[in-house]
MMTF fields as JSON, N, C-alpha, C and O atoms, coordinates in Angstrom:
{
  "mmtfVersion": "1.0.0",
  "mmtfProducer": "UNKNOWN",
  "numBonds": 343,
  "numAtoms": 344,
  "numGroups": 86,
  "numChains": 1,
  "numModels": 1,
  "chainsPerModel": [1],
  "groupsPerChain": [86],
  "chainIdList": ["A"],
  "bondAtomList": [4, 2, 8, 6, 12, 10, 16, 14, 20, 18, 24, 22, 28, 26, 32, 30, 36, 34, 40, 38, 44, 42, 48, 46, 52, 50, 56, 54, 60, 58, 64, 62, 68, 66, 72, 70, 76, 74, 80, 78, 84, 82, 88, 86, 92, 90, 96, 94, 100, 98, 104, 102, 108, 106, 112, 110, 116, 114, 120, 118, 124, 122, 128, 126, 132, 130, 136, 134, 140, 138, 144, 142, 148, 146, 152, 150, 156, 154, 160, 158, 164, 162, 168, 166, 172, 170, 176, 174, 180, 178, 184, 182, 188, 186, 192, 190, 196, 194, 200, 198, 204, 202, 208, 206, 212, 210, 216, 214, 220, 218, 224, 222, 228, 226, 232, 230, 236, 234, 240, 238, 244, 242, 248, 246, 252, 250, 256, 254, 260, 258, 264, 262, 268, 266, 272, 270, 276, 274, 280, 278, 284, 282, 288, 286, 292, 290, 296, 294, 300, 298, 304, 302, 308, 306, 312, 310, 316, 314, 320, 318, 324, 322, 328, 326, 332, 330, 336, 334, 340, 338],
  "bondOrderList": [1, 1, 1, 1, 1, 1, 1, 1, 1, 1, 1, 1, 1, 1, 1, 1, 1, 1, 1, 1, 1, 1, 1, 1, 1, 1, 1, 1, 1, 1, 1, 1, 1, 1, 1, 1, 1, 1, 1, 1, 1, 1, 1, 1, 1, 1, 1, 1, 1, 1, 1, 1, 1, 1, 1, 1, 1, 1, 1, 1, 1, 1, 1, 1, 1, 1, 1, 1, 1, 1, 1, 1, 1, 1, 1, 1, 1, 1, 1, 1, 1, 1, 1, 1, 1],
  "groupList": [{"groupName": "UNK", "atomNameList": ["N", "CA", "C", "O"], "elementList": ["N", "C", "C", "O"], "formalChargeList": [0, 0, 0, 0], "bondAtomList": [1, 0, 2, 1, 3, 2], "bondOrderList": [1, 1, 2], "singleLetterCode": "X", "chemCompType": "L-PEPTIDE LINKING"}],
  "groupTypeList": [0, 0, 0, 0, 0, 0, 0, 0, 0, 0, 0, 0, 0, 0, 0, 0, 0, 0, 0, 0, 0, 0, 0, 0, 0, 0, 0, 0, 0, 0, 0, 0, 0, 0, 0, 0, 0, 0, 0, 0, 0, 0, 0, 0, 0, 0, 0, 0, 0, 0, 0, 0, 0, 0, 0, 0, 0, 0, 0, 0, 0, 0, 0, 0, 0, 0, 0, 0, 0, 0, 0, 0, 0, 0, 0, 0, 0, 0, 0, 0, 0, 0, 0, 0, 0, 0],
  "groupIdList": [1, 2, 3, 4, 5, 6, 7, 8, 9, 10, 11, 12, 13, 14, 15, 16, 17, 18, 19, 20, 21, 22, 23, 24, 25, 26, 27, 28, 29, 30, 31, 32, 33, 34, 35, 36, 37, 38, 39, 40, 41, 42, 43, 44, 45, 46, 47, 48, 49, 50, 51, 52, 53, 54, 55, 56, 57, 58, 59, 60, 61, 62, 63, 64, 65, 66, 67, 68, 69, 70, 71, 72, 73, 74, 75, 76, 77, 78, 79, 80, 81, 82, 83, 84, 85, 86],
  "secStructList": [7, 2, 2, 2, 2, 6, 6, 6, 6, 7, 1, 7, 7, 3, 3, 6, 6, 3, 3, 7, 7, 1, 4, 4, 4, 7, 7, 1, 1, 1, 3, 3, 3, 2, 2, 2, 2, 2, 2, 2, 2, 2, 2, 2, 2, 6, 7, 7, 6, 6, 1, 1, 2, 2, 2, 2, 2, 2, 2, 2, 2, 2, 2, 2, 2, 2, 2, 2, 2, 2, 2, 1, 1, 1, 3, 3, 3, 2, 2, 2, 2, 1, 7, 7, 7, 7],
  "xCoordList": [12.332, 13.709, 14.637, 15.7, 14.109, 14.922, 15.53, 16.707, 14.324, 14.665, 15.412, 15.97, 15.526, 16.335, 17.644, 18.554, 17.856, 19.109, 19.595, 20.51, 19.33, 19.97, 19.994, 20.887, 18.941, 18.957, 19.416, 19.892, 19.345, 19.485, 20.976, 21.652, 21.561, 22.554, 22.484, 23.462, 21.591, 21.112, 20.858, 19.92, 21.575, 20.868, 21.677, 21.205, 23.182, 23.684, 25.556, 26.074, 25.999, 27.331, 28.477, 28.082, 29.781, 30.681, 30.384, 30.674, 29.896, 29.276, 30.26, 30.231, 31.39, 32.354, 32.679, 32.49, 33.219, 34.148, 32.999, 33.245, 31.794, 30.612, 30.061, 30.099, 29.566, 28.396, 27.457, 27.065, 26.998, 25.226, 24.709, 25.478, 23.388, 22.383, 20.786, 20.294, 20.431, 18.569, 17.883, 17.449, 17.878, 17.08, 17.345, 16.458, 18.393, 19.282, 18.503, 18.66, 17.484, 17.053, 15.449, 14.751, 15.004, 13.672, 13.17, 13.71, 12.234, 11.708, 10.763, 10.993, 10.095, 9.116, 8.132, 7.769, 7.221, 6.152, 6.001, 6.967, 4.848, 4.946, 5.108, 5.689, 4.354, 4.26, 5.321, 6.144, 5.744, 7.3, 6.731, 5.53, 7.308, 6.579, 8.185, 9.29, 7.467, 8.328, 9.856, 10.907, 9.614, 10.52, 11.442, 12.657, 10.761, 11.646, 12.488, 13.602, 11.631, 12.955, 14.207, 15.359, 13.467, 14.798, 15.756, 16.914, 15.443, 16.469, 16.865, 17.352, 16.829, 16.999, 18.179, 19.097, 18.012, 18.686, 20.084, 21.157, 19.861, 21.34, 22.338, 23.524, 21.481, 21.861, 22.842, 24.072, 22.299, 22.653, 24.017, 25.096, 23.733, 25.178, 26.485, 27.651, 26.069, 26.913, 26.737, 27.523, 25.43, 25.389, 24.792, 24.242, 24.76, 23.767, 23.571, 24.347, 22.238, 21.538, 21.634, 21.889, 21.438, 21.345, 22.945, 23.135, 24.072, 25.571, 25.466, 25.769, 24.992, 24.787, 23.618, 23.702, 22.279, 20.911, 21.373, 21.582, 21.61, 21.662, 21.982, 21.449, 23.018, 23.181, 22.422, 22.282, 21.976, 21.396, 19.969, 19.364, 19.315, 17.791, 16.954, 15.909, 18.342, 17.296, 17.706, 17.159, 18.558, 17.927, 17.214, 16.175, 17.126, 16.537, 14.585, 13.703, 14.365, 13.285, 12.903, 11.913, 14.174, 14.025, 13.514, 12.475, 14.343, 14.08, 12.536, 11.724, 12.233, 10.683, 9.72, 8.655, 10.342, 9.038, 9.098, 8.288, 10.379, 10.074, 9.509, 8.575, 9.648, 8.691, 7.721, 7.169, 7.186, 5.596, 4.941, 4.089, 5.626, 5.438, 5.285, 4.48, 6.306, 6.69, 5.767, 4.887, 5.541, 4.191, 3.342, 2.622, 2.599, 1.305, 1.271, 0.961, 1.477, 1.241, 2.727, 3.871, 2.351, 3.574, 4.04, 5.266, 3.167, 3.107, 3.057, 2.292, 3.461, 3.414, 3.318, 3.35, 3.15, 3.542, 5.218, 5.578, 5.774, 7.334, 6.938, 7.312, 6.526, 6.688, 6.356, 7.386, 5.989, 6.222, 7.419, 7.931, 8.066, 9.69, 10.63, 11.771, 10.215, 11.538, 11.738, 10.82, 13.17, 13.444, 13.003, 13.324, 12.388, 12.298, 13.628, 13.66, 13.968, 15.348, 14.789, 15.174, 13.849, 12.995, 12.957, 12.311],
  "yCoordList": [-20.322, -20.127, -21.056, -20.677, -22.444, -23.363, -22.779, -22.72, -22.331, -21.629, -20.555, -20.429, -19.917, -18.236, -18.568, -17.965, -19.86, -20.037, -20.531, -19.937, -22.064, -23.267, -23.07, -23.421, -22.487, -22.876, -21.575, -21.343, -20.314, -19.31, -19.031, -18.374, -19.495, -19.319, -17.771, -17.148, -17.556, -16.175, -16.247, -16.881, -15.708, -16.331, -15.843, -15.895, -15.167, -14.705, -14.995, -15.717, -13.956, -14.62, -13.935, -13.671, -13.694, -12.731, -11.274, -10.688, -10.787, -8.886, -8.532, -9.153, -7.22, -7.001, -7.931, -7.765, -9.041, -10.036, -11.003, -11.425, -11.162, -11.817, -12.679, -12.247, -13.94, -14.666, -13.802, -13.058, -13.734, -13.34, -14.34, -15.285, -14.59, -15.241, -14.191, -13.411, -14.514, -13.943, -13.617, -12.558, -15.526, -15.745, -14.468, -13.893, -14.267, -13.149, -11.926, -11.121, -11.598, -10.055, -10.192, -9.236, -11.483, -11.723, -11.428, -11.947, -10.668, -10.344, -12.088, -13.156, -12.107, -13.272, -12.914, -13.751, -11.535, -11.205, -10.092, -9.34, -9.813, -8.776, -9.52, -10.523, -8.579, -8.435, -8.263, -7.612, -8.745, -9.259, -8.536, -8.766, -7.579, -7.63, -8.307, -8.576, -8.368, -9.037, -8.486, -9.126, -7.029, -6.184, -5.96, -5.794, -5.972, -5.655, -7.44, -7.676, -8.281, -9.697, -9.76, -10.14, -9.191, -8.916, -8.175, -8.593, -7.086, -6.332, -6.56, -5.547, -7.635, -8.694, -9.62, -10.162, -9.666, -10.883, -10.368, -10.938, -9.126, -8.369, -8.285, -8.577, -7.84, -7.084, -8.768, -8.773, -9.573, -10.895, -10.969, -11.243, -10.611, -10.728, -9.703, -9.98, -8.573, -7.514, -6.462, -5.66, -6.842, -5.982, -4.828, -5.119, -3.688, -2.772, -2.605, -2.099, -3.188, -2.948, -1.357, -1.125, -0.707, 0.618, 1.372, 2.379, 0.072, 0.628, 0.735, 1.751, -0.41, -0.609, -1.261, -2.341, -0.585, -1.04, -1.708, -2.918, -0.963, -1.902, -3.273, -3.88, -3.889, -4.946, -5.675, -6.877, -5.258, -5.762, -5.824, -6.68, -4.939, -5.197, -6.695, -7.286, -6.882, -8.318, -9.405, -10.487, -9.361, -10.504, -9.906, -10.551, -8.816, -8.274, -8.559, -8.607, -8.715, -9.039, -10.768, -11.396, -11.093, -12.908, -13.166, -13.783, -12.633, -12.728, -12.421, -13.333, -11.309, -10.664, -11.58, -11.811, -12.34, -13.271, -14.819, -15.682, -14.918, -15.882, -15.65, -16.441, -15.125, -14.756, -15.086, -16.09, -14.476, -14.113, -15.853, -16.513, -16.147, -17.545, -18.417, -19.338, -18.193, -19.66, -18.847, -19.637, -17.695, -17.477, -17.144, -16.914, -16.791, -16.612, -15.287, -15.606, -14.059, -12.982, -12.189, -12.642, -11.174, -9.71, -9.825, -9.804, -9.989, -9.433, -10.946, -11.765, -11.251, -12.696, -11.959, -10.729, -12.905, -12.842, -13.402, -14.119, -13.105, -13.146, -14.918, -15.669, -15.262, -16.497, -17.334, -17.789, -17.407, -18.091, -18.19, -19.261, -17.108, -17.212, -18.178, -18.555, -18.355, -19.163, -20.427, -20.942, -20.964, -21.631, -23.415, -23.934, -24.105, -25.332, -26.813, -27.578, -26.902, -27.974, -28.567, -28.541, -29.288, -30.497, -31.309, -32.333],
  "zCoordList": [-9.864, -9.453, -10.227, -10.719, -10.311, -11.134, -12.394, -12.75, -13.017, -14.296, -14.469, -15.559, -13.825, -13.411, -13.257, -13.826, -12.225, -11.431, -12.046, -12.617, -12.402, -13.111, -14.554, -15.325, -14.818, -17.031, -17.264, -18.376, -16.088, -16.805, -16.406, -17.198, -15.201, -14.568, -13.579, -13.167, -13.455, -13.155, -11.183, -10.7, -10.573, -8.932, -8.095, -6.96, -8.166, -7.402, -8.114, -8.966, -7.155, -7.232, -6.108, -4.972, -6.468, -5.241, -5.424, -6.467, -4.569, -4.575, -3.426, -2.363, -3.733, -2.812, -1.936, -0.731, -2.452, -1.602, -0.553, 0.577, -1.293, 0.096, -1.268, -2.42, -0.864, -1.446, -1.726, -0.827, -2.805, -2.794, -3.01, -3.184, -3.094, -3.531, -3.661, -2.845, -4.73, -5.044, -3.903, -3.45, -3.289, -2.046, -0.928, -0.296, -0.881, 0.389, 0.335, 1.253, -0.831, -1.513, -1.18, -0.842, -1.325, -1.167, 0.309, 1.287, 0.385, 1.529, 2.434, 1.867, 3.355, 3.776, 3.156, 2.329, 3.227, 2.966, 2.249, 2.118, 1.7, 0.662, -0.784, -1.199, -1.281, -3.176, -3.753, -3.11, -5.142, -5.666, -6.719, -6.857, -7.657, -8.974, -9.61, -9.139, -11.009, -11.78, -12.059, -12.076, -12.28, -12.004, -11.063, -11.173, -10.152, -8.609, -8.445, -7.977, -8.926, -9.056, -9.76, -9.553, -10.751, -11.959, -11.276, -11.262, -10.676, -10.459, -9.147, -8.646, -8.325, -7.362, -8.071, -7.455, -9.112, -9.758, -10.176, -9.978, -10.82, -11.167, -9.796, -9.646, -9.018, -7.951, -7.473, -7.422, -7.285, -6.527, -7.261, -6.737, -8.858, -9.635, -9.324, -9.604, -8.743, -8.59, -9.999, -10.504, -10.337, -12.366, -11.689, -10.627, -12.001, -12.353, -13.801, -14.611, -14.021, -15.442, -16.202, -17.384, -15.473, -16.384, -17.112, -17.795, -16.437, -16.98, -18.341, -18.966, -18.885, -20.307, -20.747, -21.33, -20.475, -21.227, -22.304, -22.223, -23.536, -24.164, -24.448, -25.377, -23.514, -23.205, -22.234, -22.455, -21.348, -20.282, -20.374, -19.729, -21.168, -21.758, -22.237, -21.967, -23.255, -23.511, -22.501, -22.713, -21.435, -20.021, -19.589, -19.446, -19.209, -18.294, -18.7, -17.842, -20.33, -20.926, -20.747, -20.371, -21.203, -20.698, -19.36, -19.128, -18.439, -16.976, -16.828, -16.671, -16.878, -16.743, -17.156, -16.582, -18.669, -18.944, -18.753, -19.091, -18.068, -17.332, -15.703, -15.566, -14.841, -13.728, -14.258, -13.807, -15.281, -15.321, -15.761, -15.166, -16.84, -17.264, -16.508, -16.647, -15.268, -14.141, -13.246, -12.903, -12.716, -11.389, -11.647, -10.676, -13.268, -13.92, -12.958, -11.81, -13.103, -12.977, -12.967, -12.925, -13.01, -12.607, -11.457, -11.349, -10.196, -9.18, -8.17, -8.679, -7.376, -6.528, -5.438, -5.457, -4.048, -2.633, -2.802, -3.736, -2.134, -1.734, -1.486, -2.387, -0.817, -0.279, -1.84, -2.339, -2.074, -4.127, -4.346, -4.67, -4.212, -4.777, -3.715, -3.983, -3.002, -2.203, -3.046, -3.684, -3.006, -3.402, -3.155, -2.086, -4.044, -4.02, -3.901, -4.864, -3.489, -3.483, -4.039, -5.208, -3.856, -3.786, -5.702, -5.926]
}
């Protein structure tokens, strides 16, 4: 999350006049794939990726390989992703 949020700036923002945040999208339980975060992550921004693939492809590729990098798989339990303060 550090990496997504902070280095990437990636984590949420104002979606029709409300705070978002990532965390807000993440379920308790259940399987995360890498994919379904990413598009957790737009969503937190107010983006829909498919307006302009071409633009939105290569985060959308960054993002993906960082998940995979920072939780060593595609696929996690939800509870991995919560956020660390710490």
């Amino acid at each position: 999350m550090r990496d997504v949020c902070v280095g990437k700036g990636w984590c949420g923002g104002i979606v029709n006049g409300e705070p978002c945040h990532v965390d807000y999208l993440i379920p308790e339980t259940g399987s995360v794939s890498a994919e379904q975060f990413v598009e957790w992550l737009f969503q937190a921004e107010g983006l829909d990726p498919s307006s302009e693939p071409a633009k939105w492809g290569k985060h959308k590729d960054g993002l993906r390989e960082a998940f995979v990098r920072h939780m060593g798989a595609d696929v996690v339990d939800a509870s991995a992703l919560k956020w660390d303060v710490s």
